[in-house]
C-alpha positions as CSV (number, residue, x, y, z in Angstrom):
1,X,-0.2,32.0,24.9
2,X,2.5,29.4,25.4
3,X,5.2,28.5,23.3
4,X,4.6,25.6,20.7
5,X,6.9,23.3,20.4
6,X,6.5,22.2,17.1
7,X,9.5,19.3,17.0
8,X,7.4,17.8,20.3
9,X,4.1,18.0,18.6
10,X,5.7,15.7,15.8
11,X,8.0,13.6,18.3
12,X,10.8,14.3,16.6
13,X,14.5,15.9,17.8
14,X,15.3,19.3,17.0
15,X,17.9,17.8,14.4
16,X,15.7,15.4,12.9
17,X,16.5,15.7,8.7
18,X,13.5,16.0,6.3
19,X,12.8,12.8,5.9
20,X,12.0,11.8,9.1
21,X,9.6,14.4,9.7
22,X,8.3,13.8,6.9
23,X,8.3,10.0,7.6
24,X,6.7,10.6,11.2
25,X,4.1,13.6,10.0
26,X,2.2,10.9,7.6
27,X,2.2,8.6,10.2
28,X,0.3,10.9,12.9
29,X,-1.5,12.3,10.1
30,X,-3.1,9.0,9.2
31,X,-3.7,8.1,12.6
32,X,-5.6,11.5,13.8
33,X,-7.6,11.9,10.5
34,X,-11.0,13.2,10.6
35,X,-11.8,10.8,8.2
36,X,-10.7,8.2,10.8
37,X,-11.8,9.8,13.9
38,X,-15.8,11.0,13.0
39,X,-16.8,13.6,15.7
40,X,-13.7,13.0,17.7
41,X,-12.7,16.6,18.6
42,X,-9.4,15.9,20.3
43,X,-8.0,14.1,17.1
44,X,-9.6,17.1,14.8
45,X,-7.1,19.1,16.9
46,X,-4.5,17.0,17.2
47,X,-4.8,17.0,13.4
48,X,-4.0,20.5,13.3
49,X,-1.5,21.1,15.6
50,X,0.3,18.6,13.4
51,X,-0.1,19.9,10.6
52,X,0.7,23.5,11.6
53,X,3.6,21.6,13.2
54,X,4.7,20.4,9.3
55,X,4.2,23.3,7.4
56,X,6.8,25.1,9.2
57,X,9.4,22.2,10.0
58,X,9.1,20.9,6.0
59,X,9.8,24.4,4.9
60,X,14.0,24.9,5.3
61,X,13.8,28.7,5.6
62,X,10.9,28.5,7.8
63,X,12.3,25.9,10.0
64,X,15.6,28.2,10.1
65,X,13.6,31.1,11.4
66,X,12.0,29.1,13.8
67,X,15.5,27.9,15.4
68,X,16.3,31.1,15.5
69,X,13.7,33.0,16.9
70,X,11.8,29.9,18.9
71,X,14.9,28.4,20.8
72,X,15.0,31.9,22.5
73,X,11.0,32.8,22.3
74,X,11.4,34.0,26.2
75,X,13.8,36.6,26.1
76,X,11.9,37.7,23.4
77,X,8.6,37.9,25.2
78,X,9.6,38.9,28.5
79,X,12.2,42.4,26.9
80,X,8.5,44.0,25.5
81,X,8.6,42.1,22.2
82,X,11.2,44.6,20.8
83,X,11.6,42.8,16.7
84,X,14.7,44.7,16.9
85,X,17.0,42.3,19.7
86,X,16.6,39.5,16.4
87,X,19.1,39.7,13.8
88,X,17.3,39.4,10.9
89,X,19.8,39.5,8.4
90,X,21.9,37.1,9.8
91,X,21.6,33.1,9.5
92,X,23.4,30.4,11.9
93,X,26.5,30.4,9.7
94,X,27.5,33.6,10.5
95,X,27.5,37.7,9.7
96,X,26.2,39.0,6.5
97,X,24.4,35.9,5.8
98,X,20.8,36.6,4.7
99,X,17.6,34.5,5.8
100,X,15.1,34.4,2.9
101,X,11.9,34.4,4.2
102,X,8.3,34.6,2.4
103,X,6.6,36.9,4.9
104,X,3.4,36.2,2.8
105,X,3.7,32.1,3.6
106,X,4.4,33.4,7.5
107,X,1.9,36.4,8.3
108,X,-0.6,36.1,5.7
109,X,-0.2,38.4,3.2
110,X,-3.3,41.5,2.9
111,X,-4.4,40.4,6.7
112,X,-1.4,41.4,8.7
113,X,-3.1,44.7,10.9
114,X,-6.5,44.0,10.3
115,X,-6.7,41.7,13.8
116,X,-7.1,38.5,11.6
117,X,-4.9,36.0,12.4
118,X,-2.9,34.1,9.7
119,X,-2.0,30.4,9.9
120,X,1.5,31.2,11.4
121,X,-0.1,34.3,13.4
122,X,-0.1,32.1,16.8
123,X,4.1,31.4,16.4
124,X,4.9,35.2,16.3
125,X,1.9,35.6,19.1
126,X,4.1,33.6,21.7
127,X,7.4,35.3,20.1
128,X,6.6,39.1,20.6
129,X,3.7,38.9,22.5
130,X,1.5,40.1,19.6
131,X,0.5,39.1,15.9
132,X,2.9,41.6,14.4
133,X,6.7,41.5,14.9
134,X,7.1,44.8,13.3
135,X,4.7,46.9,15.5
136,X,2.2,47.4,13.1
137,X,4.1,48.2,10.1
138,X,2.9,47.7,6.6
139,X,5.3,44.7,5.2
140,X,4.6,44.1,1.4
141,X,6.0,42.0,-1.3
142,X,8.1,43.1,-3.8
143,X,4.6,41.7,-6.0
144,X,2.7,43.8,-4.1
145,X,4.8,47.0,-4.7
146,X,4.1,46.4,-8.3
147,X,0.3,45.7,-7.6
148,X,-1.0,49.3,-7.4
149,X,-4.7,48.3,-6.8
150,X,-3.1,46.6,-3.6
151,X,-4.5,43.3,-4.4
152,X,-2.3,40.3,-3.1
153,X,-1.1,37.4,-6.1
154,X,-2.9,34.7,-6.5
155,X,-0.9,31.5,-5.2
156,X,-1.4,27.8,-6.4
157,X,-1.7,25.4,-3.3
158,X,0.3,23.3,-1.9
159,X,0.5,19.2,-3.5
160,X,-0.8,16.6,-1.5
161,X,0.7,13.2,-0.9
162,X,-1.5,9.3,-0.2
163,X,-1.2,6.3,-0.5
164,X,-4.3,4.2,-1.8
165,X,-4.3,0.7,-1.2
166,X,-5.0,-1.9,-3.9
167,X,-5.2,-5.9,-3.6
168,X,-3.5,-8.1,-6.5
169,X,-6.2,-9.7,-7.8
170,X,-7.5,-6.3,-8.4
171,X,-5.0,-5.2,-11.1
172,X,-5.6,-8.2,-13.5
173,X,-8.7,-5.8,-14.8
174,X,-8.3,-2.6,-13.2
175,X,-10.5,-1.2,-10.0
176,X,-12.3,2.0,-9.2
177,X,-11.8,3.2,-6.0
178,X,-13.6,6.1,-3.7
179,X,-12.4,7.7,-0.9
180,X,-12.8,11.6,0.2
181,X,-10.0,14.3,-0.1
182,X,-11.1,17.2,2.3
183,X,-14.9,16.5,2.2
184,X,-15.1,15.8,-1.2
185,X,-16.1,12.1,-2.4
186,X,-13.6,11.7,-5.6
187,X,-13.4,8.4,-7.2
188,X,-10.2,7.1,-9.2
189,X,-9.6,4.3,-11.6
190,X,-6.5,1.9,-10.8
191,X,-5.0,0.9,-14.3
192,X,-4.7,-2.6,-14.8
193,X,-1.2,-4.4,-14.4
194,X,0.3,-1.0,-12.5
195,X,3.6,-0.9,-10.0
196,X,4.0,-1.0,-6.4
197,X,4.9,3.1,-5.5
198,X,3.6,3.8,-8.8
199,X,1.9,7.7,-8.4
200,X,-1.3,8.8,-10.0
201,X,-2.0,12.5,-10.2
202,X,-5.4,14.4,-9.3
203,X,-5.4,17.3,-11.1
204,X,-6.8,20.2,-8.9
205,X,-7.6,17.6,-5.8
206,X,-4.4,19.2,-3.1
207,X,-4.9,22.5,-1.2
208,X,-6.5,25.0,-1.0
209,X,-5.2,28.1,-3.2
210,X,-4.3,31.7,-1.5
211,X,-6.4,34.3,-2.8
212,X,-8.2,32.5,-5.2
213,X,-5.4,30.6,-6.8
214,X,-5.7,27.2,-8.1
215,X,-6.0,24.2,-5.7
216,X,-2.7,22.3,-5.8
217,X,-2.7,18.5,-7.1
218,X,-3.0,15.1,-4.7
219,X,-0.3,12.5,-6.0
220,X,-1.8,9.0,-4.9
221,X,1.1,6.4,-4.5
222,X,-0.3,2.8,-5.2
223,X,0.4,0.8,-2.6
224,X,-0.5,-3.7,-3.5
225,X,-1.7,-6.0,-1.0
226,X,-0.3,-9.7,-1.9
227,X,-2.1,-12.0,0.0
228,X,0.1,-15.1,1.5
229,X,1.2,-17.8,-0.7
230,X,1.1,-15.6,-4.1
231,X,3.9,-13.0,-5.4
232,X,4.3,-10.5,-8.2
233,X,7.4,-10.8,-10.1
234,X,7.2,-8.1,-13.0
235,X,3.8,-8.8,-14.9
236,X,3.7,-12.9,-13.5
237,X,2.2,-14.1,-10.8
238,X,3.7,-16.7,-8.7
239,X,1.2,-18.6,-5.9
240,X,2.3,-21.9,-4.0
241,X,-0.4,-24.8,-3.7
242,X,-0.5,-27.4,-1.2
243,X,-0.7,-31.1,-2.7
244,X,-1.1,-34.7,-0.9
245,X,1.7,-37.0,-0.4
246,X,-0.7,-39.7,-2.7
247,X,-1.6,-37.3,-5.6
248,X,1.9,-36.5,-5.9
249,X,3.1,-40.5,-5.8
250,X,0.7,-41.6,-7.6
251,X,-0.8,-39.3,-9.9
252,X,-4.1,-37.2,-10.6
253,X,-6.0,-34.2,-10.4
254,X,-5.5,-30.9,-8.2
255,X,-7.8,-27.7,-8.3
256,X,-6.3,-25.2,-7.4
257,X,-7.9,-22.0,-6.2
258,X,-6.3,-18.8,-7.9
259,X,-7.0,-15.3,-8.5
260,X,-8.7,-16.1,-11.6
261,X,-10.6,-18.8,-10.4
262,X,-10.5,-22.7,-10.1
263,X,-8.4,-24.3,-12.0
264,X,-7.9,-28.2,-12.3
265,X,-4.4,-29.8,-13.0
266,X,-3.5,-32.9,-14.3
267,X,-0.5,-34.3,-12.0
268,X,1.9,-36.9,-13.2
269,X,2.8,-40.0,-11.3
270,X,5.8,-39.3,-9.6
271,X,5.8,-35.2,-9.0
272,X,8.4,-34.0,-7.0
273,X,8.2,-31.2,-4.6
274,X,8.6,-27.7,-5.8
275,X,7.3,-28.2,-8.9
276,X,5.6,-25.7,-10.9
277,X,2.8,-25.3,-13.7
278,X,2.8,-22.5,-16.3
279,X,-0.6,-21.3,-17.2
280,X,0.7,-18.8,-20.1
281,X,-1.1,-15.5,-20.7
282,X,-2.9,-15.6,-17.0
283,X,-0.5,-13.3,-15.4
284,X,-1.0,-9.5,-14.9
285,X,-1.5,-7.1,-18.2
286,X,1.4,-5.1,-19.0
287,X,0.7,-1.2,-17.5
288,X,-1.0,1.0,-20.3
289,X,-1.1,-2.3,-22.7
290,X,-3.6,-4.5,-21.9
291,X,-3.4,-6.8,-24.6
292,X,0.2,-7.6,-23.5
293,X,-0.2,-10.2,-20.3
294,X,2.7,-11.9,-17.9
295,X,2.6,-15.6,-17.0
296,X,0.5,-17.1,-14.0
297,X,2.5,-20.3,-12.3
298,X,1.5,-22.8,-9.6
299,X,4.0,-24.1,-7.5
300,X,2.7,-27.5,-5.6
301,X,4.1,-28.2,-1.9
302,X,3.7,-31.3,-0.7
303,X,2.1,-31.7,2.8
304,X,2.8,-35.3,4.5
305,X,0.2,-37.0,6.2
306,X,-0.1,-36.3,10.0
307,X,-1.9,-38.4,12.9
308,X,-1.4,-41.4,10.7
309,X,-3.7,-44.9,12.0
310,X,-2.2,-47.6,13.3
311,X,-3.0,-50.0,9.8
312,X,-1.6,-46.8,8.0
313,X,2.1,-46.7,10.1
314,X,2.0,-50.5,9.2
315,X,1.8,-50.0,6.0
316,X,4.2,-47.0,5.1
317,X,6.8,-49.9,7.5
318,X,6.0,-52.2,4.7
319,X,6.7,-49.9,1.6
320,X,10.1,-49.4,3.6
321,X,11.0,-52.4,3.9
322,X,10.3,-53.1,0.1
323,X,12.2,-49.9,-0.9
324,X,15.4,-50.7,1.3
């Protein structure tokens, strides 16, 4: 089995911090998810080897062990896959420094001898050239010393982080939204009036549990779409609205095309550019009170004639003249 790489099958240097992998694993993740990729075999094992890849880089004391031991996974293979030549109880900052590991997270805790392989099973494979660094010996938790019907504990799963992606015009009611979390169809209601990088939680909706613990939870981080020409500011609504050079000389009526619907407005004579109409109690609802509402306002822009007619150059010479 060859060595895996797990810093190349994230594209990311071997001194990347937590962020970035983080950062760069929910990017690959989104782009090779099943989900995205129906019956694409390639990108449901890309999908893996990624997220095998993350589990052990996101985890500090797994990622130290992996420096340790994979930086050197050779040597270890090619001297009989002797556990002994690693230092175990000694970190990169020197003697007497301890590495704490959770053997359960790393071999699988009640599997290791049995020939089963755990998730982490293939990483020790390459290092030792079999599935057990310890030549067979029984490891157990100090929970599993207690545990005399030898029955491993259960374990919650792991949280999840998305993002779910909302459009402003949605919030000024609310919106329902369906999408699938590991197979499962689940369907969420967006609260009216709520944040960009707001969070909802899923109770029960992350990973799977270890021997038949809970599921973990799915955090969904709202993520609003504001189309161009309109912007949120706190629970109003700002949008900008085009307006001819004559309505705003002389005077009349523009519709104007918002979120909510048309609306008509009466224009003075004279209207400068830039200026701005306050429809109050149309913005956004306050989140969790929906009786308390921002401010929607229309901000006209003037657009100037273009391929003016001869009779039409003529006369705007004229109105010169008489304004000079």
């Amino acid at each position: 089995m060859e060595y895996k790489d797990y810093y190349k099958t994230l594209g990311v240097s071997r001194d990347a911090s937590q962020e970035v992998i983080r950062k760069k694993y929910r990017k690959m993740a989104a782009k090779f998810h099943p989900d995205k990729n129906p019956g694409n075999k390639r990108a449901e094992a890309k999908f893996k080897e990624i997220g095998e890849a993350y589990e052990v880089l996101k985890d500090p004391e797994k990622r130290k062990l992996y420096d340790q031991v994979g930086s050197d996974w050779k040597r270890y293979q090619q001297a009989g896959a002797n556990p002994n030549d690693f230092k175990w109880g000694q970190s990169s900052g020197g003697e007497g420094q301890r590495v704490n590991i959770n053997f359960d997270d790393i071999f699988g805790a009640g599997q290791r001898g049995s020939g089963r392989s755990s998730q982490y099973s293939s990483f020790f494979e390459t290092l030792f050239g079999g599935g057990d660094p310890f030549g067979g010996a029984k490891y157990q938790s100090p929970q599993q010393h207690s545990n005399r019907a030898g029955q491993t504990p259960q374990k919650k799963g792991a949280d999840s982080v998305a993002e779910i992606y909302v459009e402003l015009k949605e919030l000024l009611e609310g919106v329902e939204k369906q999408f699938r979390v590991n197979g499962e169809k689940v369907k969420i209601k967006i609260p009216a009036g709520i944040e960009d990088g707001k969070r909802l939680k899923l109770k029960g909706k992350g990973h799977e549990g270890r021997q038949g613990g809970v599921k973990g939870d799915l955090y969904l981080k709202v993520r609003v779409r504001e189309p161009e020409g309109f912007e949120r500011r706190g629970n109003d609504i700002h949008q900008k609205v085009s307006m001819d050079l004559y309505t705003a000389l002389l005077g009349g009526s523009l519709t104007a095309e918002t979120l909510q619907g048309r609306v008509r407005l009466t224009i003075p004579p004279e209207t400068s550019n830039g200026k701005t109409f306050r429809l109050a109690g149309r913005g956004l609802p306050e989140f969790n009170k929906p009786e308390t509402k921002g401010d929607y306002y229309i901000k006209t822009e003037i657009a100037l004639p273009e391929k003016l007619s001869k009779e039409e150059i003529n006369l705007f010479e004229k109105l010169k003249e008489i304004r000079s």
